[in-house]
ChimeraX commands (.cxc) that place a marker at each C-alpha (Angstrom):
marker #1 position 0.00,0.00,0.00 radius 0.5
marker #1 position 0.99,3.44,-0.73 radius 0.5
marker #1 position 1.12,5.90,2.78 radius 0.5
marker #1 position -0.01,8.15,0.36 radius 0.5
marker #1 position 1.09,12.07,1.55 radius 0.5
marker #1 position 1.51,11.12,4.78 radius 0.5
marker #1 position 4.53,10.32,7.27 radius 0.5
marker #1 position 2.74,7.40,9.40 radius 0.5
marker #1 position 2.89,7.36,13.40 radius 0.5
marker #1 position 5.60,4.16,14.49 radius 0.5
marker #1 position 2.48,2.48,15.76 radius 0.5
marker #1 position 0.57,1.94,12.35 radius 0.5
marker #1 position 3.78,0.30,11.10 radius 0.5
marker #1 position 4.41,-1.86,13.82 radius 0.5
marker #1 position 1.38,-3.24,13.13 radius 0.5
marker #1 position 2.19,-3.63,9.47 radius 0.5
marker #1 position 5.69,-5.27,10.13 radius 0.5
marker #1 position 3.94,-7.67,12.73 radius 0.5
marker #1 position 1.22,-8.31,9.93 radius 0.5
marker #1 position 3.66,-8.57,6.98 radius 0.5
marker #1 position 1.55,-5.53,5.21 radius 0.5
marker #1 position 3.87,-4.24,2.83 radius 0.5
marker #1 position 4.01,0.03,2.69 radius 0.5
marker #1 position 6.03,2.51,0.52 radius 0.5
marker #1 position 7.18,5.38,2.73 radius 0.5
marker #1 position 5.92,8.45,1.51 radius 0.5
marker #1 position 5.71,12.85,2.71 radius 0.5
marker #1 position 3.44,15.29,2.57 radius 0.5
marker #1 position 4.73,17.42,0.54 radius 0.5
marker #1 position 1.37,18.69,-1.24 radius 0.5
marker #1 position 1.39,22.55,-0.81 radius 0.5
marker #1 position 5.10,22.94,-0.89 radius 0.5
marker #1 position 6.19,25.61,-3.32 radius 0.5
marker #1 position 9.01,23.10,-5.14 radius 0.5
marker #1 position 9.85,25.79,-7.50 radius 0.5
marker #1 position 11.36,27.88,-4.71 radius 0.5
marker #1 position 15.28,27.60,-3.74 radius 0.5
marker #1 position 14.14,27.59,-0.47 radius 0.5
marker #1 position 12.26,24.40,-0.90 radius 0.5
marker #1 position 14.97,21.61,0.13 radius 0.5
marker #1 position 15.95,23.25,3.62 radius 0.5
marker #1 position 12.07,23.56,3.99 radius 0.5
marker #1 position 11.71,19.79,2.77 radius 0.5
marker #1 position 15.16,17.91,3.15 radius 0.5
marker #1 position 15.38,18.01,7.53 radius 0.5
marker #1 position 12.05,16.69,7.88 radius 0.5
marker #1 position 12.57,13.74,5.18 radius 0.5
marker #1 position 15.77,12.93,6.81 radius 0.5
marker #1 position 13.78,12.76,9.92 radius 0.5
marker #1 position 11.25,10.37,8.59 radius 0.5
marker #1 position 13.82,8.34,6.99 radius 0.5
marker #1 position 16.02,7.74,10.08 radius 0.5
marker #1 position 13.37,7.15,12.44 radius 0.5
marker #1 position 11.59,4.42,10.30 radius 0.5
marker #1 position 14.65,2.85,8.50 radius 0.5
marker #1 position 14.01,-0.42,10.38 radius 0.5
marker #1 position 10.83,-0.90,9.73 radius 0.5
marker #1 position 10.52,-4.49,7.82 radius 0.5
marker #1 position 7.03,-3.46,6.28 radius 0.5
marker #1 position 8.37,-0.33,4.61 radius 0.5
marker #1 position 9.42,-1.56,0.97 radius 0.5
marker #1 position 10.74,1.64,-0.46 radius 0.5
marker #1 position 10.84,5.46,-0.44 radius 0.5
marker #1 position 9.01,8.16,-2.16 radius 0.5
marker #1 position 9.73,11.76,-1.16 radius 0.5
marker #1 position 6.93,13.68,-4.03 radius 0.5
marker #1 position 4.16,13.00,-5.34 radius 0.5
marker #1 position 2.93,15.07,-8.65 radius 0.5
marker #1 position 5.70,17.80,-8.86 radius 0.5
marker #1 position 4.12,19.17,-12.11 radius 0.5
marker #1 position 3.94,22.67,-13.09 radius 0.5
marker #1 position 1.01,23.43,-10.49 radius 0.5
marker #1 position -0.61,27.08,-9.70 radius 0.5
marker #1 position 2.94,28.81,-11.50 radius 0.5
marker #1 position 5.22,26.09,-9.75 radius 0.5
marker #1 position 7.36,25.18,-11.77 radius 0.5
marker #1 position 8.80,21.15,-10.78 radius 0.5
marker #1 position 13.04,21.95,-9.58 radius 0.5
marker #1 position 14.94,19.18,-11.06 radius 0.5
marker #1 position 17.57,19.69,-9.02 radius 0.5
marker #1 position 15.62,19.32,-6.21 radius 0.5
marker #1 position 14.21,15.75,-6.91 radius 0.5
marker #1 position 17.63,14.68,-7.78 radius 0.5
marker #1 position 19.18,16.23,-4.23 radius 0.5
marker #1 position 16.63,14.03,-2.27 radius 0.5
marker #1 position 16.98,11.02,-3.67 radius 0.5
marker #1 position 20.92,11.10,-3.52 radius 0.5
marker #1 position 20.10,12.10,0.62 radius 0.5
marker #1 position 17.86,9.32,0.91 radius 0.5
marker #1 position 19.61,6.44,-1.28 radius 0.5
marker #1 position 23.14,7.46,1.13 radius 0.5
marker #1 position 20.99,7.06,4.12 radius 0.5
marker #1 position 19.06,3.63,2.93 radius 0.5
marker #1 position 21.32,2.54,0.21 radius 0.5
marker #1 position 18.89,-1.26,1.07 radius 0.5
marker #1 position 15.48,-0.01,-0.40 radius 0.5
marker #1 position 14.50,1.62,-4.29 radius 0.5
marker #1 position 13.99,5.18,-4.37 radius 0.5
marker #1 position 10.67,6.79,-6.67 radius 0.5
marker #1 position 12.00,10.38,-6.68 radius 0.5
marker #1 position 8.48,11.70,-7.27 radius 0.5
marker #1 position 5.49,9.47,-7.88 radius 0.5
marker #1 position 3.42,9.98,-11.26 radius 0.5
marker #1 position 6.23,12.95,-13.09 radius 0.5
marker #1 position 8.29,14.34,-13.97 radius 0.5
marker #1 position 10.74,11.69,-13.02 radius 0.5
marker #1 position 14.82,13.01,-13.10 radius 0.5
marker #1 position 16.59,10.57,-11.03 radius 0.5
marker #1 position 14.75,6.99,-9.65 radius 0.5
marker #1 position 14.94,3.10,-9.25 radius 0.5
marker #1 position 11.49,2.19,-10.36 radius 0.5
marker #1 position 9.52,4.30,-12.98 radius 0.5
marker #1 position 6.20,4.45,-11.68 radius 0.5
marker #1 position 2.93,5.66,-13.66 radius 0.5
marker #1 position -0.76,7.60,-12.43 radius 0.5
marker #1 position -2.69,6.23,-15.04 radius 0.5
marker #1 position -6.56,6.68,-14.60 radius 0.5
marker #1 position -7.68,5.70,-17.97 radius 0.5
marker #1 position -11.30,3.29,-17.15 radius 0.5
marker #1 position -11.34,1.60,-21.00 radius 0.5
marker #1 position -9.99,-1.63,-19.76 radius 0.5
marker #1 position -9.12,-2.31,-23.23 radius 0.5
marker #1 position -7.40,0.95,-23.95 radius 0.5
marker #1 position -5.66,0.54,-20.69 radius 0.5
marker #1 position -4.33,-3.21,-21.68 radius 0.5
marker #1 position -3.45,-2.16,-25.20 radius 0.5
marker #1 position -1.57,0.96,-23.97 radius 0.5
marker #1 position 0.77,-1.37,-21.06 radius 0.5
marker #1 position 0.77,-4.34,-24.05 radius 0.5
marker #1 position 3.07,-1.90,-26.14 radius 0.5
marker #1 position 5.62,-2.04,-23.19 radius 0.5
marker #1 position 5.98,-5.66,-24.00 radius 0.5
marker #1 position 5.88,-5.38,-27.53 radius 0.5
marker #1 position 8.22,-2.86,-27.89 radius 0.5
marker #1 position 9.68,-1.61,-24.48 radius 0.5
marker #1 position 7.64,1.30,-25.14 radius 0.5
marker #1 position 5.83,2.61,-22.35 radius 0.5
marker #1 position 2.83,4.69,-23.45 radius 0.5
marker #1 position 1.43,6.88,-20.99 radius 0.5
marker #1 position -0.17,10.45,-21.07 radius 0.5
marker #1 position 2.48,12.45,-19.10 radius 0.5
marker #1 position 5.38,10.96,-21.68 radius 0.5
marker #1 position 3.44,11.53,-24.71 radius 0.5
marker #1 position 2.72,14.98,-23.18 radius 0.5
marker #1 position 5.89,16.08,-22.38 radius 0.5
marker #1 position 8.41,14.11,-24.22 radius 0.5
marker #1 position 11.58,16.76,-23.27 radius 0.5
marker #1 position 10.43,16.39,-19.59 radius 0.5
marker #1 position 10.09,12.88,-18.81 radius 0.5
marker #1 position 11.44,9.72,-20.85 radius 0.5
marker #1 position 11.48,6.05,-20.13 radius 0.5
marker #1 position 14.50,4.33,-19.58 radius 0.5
marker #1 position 13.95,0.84,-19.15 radius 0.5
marker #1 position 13.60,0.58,-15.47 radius 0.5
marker #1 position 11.12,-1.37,-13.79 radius 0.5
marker #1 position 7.66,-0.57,-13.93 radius 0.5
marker #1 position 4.86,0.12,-11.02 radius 0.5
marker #1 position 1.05,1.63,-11.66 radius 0.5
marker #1 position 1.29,3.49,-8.22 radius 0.5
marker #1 position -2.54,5.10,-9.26 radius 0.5
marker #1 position -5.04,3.53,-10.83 radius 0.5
marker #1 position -8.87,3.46,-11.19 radius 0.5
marker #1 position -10.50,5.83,-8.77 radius 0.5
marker #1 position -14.08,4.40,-9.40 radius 0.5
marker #1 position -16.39,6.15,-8.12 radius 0.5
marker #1 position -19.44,4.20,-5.98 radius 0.5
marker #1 position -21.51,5.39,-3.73 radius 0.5
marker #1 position -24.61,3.98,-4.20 radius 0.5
marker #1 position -26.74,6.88,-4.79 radius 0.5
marker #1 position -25.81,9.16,-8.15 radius 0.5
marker #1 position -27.29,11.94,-6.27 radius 0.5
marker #1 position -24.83,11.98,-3.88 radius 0.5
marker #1 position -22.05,14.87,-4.01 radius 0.5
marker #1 position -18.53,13.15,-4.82 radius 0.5
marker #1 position -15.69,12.70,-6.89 radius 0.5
marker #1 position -14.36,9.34,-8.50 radius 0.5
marker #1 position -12.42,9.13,-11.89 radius 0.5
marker #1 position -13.81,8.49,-15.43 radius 0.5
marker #1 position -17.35,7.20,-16.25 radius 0.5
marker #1 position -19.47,6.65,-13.34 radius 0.5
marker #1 position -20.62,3.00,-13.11 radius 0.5
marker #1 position -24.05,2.27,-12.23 radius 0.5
marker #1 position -24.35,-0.85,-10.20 radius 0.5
marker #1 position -21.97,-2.41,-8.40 radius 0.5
marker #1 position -21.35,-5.34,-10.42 radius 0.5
marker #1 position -20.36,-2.95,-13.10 radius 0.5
marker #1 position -17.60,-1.74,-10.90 radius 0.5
marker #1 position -16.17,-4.91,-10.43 radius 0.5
marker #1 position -16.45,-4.83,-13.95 radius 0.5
marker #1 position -14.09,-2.48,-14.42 radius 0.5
marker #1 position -12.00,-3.08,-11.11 radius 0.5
marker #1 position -11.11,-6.47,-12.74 radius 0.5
marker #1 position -10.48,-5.79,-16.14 radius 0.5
marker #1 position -8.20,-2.77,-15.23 radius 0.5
marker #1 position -6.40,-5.01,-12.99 radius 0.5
marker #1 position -6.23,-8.35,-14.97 radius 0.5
marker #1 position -4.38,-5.94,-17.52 radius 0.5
marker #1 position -1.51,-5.16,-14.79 radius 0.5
marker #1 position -1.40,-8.74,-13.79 radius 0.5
marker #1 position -1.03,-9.78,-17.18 radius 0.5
marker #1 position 1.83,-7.87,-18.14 radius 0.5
marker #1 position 4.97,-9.67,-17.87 radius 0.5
marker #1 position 7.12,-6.28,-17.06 radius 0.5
marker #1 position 4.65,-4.75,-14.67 radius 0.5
marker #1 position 6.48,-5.69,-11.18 radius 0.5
marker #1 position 3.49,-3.77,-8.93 radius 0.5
marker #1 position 0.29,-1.83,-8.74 radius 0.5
marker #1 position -1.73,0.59,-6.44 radius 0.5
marker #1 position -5.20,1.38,-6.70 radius 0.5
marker #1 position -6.87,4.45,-5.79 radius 0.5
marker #1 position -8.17,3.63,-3.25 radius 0.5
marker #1 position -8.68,1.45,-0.30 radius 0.5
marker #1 position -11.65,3.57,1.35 radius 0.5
marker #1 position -13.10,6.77,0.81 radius 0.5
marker #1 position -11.63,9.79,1.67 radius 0.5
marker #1 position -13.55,13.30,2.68 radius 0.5
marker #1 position -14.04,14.55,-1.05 radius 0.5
marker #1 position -14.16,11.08,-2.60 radius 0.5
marker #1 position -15.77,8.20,-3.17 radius 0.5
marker #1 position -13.86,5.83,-4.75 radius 0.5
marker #1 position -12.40,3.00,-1.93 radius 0.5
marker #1 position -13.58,-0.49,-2.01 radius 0.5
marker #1 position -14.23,0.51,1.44 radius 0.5
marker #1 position -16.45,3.46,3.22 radius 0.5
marker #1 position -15.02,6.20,5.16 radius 0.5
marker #1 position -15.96,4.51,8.40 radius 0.5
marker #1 position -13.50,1.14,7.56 radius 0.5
marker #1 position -16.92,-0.42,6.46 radius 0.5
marker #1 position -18.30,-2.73,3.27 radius 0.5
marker #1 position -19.88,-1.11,0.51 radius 0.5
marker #1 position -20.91,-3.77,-1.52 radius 0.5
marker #1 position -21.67,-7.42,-0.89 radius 0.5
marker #1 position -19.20,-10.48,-0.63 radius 0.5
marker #1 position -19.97,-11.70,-3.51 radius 0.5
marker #1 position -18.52,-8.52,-5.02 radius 0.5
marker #1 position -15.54,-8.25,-2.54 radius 0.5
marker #1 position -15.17,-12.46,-3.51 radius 0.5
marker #1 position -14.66,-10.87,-7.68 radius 0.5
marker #1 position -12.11,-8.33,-6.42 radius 0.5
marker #1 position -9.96,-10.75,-3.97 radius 0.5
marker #1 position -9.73,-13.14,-7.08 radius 0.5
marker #1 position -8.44,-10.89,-9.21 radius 0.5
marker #1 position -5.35,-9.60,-6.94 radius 0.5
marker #1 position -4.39,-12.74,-6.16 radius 0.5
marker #1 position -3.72,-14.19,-9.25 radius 0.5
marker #1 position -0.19,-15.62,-9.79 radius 0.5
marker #1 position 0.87,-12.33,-12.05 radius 0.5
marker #1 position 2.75,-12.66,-14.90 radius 0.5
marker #1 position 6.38,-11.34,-13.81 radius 0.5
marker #1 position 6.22,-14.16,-11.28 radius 0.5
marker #1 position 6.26,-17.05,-13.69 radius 0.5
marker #1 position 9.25,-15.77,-15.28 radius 0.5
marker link #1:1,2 radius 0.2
marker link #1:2,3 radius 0.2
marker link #1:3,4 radius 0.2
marker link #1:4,5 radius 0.2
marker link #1:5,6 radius 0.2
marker link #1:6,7 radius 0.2
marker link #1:7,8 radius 0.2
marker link #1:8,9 radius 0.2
marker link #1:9,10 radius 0.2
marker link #1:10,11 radius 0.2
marker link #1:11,12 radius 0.2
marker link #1:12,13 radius 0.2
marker link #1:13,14 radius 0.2
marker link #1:14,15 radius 0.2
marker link #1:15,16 radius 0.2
marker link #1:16,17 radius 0.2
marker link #1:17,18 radius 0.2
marker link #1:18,19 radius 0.2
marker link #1:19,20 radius 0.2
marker link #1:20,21 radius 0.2
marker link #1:21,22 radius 0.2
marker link #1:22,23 radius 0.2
marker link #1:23,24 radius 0.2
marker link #1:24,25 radius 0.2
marker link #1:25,26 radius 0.2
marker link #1:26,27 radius 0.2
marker link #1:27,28 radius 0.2
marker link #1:28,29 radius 0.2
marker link #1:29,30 radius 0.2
marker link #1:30,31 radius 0.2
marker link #1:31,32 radius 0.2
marker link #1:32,33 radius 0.2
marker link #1:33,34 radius 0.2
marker link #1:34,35 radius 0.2
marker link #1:35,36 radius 0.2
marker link #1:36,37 radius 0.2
marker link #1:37,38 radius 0.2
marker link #1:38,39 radius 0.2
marker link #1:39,40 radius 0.2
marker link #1:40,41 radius 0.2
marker link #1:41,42 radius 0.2
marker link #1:42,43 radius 0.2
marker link #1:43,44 radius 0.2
marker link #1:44,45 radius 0.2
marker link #1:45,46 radius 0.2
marker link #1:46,47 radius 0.2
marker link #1:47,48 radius 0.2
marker link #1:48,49 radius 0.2
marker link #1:49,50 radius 0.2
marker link #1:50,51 radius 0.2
marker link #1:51,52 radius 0.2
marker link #1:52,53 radius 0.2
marker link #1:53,54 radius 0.2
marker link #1:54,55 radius 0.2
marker link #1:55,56 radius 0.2
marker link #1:56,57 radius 0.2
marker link #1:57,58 radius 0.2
marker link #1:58,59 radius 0.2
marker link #1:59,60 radius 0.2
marker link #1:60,61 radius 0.2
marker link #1:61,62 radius 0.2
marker link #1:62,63 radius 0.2
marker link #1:63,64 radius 0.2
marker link #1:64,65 radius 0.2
marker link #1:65,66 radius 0.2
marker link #1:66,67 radius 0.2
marker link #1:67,68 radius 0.2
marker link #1:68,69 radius 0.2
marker link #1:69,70 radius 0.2
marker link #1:70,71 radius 0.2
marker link #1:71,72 radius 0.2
marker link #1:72,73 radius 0.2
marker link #1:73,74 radius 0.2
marker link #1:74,75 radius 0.2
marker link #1:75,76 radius 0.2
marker link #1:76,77 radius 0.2
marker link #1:77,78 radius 0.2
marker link #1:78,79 radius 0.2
marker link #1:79,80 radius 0.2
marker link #1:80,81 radius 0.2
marker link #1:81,82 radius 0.2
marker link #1:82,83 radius 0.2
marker link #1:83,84 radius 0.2
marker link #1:84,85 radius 0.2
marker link #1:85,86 radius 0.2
marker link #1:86,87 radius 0.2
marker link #1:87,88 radius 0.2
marker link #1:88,89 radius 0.2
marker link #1:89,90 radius 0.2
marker link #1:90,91 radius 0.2
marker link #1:91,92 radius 0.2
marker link #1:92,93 radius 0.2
marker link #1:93,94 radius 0.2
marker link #1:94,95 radius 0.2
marker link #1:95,96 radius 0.2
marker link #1:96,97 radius 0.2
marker link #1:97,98 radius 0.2
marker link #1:98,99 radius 0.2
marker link #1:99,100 radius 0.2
marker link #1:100,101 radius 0.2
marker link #1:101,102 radius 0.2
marker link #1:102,103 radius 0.2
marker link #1:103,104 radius 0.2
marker link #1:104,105 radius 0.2
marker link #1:105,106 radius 0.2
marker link #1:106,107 radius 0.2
marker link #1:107,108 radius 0.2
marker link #1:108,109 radius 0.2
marker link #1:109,110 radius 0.2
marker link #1:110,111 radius 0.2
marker link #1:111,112 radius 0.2
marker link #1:112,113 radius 0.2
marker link #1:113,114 radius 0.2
marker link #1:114,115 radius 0.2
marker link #1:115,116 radius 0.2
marker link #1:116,117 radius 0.2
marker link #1:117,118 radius 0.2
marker link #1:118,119 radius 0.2
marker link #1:119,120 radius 0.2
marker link #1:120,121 radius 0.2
marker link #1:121,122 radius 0.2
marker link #1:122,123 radius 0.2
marker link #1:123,124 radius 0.2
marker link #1:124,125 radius 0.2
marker link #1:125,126 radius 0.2
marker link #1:126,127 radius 0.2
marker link #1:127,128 radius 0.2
marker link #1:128,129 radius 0.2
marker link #1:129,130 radius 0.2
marker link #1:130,131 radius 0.2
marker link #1:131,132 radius 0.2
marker link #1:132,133 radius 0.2
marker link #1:133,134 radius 0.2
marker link #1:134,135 radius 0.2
marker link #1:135,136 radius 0.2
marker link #1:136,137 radius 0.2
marker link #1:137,138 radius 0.2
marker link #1:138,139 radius 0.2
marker link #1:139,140 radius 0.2
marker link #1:140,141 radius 0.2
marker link #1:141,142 radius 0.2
marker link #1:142,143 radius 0.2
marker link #1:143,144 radius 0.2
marker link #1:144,145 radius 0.2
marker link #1:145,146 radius 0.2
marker link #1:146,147 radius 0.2
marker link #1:147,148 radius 0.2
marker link #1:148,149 radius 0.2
marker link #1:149,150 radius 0.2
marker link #1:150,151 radius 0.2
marker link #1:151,152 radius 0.2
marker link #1:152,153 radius 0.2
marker link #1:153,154 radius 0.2
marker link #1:154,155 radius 0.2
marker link #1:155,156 radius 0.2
marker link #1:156,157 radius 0.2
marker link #1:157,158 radius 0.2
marker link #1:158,159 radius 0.2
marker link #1:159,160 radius 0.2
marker link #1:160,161 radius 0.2
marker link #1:161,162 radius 0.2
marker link #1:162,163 radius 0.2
marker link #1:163,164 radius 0.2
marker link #1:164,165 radius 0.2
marker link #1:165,166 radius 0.2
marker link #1:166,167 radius 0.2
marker link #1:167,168 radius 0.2
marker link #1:168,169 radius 0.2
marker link #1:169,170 radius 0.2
marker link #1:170,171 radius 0.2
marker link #1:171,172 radius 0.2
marker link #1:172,173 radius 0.2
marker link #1:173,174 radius 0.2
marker link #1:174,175 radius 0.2
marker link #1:175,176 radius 0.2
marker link #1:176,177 radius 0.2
marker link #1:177,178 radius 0.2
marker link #1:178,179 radius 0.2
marker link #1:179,180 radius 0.2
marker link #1:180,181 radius 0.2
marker link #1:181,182 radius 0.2
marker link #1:182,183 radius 0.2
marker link #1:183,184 radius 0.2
marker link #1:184,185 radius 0.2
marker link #1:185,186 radius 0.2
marker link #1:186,187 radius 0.2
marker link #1:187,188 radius 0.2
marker link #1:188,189 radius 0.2
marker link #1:189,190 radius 0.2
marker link #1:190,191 radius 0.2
marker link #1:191,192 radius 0.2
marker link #1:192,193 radius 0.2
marker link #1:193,194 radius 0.2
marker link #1:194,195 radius 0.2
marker link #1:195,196 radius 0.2
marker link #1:196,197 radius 0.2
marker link #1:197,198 radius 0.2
marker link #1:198,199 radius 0.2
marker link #1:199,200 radius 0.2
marker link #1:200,201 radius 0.2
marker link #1:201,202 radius 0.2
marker link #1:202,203 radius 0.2
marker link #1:203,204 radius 0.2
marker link #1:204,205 radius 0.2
marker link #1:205,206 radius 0.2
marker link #1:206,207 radius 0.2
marker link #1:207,208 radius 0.2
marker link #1:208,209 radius 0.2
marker link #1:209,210 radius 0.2
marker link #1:210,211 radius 0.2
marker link #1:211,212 radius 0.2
marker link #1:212,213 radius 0.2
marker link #1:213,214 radius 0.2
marker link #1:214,215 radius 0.2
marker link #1:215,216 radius 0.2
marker link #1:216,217 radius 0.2
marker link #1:217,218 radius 0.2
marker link #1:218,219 radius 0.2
marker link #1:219,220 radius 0.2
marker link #1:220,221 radius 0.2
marker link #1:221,222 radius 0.2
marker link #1:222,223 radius 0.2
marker link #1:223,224 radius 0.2
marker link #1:224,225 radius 0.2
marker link #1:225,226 radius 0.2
marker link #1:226,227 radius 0.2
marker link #1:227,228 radius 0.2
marker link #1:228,229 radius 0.2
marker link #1:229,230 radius 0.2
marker link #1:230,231 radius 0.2
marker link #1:231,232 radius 0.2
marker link #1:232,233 radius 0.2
marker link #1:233,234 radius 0.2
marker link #1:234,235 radius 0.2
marker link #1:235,236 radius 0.2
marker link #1:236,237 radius 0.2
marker link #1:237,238 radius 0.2
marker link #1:238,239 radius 0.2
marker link #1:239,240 radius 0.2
marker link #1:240,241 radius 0.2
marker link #1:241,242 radius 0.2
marker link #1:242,243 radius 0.2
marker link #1:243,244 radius 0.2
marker link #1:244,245 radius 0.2
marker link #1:245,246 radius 0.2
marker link #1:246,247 radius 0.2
marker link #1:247,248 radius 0.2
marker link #1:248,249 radius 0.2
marker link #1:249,250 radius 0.2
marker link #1:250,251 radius 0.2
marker link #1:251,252 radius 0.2
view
């Protein structure tokens, strides 16, 4: 799971490295005026923090300092400040991959990860097929901005995906991603055939999907607000089938 934005408390991920739930350790750094040169004394002792105090944490897989450092409200994304951070963090934790920011524009990183919230499941296969194919890896922030971002050939993880939106009632005010579904079979519809397209890619190593519950302004977890079940087991039966299929980079 991604810790999305947030630097957990040392009792959530005790939990996880007693459970064997697997985390990516992320900060919030949503707000933070990147384009500044004041940004990494701002940003840098606080990361450092985080690192050092949860470097022995079993559960925690990997780091991600950013999330989204495109050009946002006249902030422009400092390259040199992506690339500073992840040299800091790799010297202090040399043991786990470093994302240097998670969806673009990458500069400097171990795993090239992707936000990809396209809901045609077979727009969203054919698009990951190509990478494959051809060891091309088609995705709307590349084709976008081809001098910003490139692929290199690294290793491949949908860190955002989905985002469908369910809850229940059309009337009610929310926020999901793409076409609304209609019925809750429908979403597991779509949850599966986005998914089954991940897990059937030989070169895609991981995958996150937005999200496990809802948050304030959306509606788009597999679980409510309150930690509780939207839809029935026979839906929840659909979805745990799907992730735990034997994926396709494990039977090479």
């Amino acid at each position: 799971a991604r810790l999305h934005q947030k630097v957990f408390e040392p009792r959530f991920l005790y939990h996880c490295d007693k459970m064997g739930y697997l985390v990516w350790g992320e900060y919030a750094n949503w707000g933070l005026d990147y384009s500044s040169d004041k940004a990494l004394a701002v940003f840098l002792s606080e990361w450092a923090e985080a690192v050092k105090r949860d470097f022995n944490h079993p559960s925690i897989v990997g780091w991600c300092p950013f999330n989204e450092t495109w050009n946002y409200r006249g902030r422009a994304q400092r390259n040199e400040l992506l690339s500073t951070v992840y040299d800091y963090t790799k010297a202090v934790d040399s043991t786990r991959p470093c994302i240097d920011t998670s969806g673009n524009f990458h500069v400097k990183t171990d795993i090239y990860d992707v936000h990809d919230y396209n809901y045609d499941t077979e727009l969203f296969r054919k698009n990951f097929d190509m990478l494959v194919k051809d060891n091309i890896l088609y995705e709307h922030v590349l084709k976008d901005n081809p001098n910003r971002q490139k692929y290199g050939g690294e290793p491949v993880f949908v860190s955002e995906y989905g985002g469908i939106k369910w809850a229940g009632d059309d009337t009610v005010k929310s926020w999901g991603y793409g076409k609304n579904v209609t019925t809750p079979e429908a979403f597991a519809k779509r949850y599966c055939g986005l998914t089954n397209a991940l897990i059937s890619n030989k070169k895609m190593f991981g995958f996150c999907y937005t999200q496990l519950y809802d948050i304030e302004q959306e509606q788009n977890g597999l679980y409510t607000y309150e930690r509780e079940k939207k839809f029935s087991d026979h839906i929840y039966d659909e979805i745990i089938r799907v992730n735990t299929k034997l994926a396709e980079i494990e039977k090479e």
